[in-house]
C-alpha positions in Angstrom: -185.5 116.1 97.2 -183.5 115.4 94.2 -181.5 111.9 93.6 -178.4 111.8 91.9 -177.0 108.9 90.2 -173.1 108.8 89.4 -172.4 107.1 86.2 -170.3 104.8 88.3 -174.0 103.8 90.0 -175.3 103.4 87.3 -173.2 101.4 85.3 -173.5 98.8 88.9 -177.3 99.4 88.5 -177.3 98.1 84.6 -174.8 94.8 85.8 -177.0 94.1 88.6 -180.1 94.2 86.6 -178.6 92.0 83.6 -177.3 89.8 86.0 -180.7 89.3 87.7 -182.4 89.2 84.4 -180.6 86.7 82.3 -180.8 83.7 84.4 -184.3 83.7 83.2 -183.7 84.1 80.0 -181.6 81.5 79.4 -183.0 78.9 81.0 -186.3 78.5 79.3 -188.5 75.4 79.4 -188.4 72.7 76.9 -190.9 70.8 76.0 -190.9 67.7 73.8 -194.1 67.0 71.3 -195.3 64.7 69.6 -198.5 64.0 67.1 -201.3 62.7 69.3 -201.0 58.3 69.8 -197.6 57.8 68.5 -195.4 54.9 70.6 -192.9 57.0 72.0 -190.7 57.5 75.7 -189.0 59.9 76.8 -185.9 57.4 76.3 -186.0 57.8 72.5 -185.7 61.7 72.7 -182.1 61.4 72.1 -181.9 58.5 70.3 -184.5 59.9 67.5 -182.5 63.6 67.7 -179.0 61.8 67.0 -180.4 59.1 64.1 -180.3 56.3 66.1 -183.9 55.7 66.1 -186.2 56.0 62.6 -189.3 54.1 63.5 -191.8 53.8 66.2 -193.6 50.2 65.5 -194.5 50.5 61.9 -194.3 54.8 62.0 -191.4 56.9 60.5 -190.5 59.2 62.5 -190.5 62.7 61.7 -187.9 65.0 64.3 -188.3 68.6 63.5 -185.7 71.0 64.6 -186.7 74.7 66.5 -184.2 76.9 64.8 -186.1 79.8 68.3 -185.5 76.9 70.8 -182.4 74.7 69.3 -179.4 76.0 71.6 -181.8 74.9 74.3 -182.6 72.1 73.0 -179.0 71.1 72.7 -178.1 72.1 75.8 -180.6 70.5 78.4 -181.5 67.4 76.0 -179.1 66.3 73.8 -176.2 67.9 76.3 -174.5 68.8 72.7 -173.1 72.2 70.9 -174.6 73.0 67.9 -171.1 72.7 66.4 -170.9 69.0 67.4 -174.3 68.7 66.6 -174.1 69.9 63.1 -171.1 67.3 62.6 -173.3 64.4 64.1 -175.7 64.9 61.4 -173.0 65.7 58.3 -171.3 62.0 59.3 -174.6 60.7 59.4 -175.9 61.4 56.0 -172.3 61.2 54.2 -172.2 57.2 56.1 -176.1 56.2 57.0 -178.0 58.1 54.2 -180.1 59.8 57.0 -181.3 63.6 56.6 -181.2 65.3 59.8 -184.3 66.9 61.1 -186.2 69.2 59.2 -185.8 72.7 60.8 -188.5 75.2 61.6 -188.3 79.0 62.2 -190.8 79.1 65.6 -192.8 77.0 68.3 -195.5 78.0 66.4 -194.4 76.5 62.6 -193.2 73.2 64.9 -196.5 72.8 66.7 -198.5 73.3 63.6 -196.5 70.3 61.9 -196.7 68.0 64.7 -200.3 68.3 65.3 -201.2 67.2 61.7 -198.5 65.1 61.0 -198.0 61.5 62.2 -194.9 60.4 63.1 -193.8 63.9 64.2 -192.1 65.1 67.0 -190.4 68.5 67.8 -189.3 70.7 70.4 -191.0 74.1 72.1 -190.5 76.5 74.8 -193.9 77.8 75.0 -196.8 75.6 76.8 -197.7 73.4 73.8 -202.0 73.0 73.2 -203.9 70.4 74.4 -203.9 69.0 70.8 -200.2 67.5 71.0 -198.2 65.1 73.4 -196.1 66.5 75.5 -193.6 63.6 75.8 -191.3 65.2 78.2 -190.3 68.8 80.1 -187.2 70.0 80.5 
């Protein structure tokens, strides 16, 4: 027995199976590092990601930017665009003299600099190593 697919069918098969498929994609975990010991809550996420907060005790903090993870990011932590985040950081350098995070290409690049760094803290969508703080999922 032979099955035959209109190209009607079809075209409801391919919806159906985007449809199903990209709620997953899009809604990836996010987790927040940060190098091993440093004195850091949840709380300050935003705070450090907006250039509201520069030191933890005597540490300067280092924020790194996931160029894989950043509309993410933006989304679930900072609740932001990357329009309106972009313009954060302009105003903030121009008036504060603050440089916005430093960005990386990839989870791996991030959790390679926050692991030998102190100070740092970045963002990641893959289960981060053992080696790293997770400071919060999202």
């Amino acid at each position: 027995m032979k099955l035959t697919i209109s190209l009607a069918q079809r075209g409801v098969l391919w919806a159906v199976m985007l449809f199903t498929a990209a709620p997953a994609l899009a809604f990836a975990d996010v987790y927040v590092i940060v190098y091993p010991g440093l004195n850091l809550t949840a709380d300050d996420i935003k705070n450090i990601y907006t250039g509201e907060k520069e030191l933890a005790e005597s540490t300067k903090i280092r924020p790194q930017d996931n160029s894989s993870a950043r509309e993410e990011f933006l989304k679930k932590v900072l609740q932001l665009d990357a329009a309106k985040y972009e313009s954060l950081w302009t105003k903030k350098s121009f008036r504060d003299g603050i440089n916005p995070p430093t960005v990386r290409a990839s989870d791996a690049e991030v959790i390679a600099y926050v692991k030998s760094n102190p100070g740092a803290i970045g963002y990641v969508t893959t289960a981060p190593p053992g080696d790293v703080t997770v400071l919060k999922k999202f």
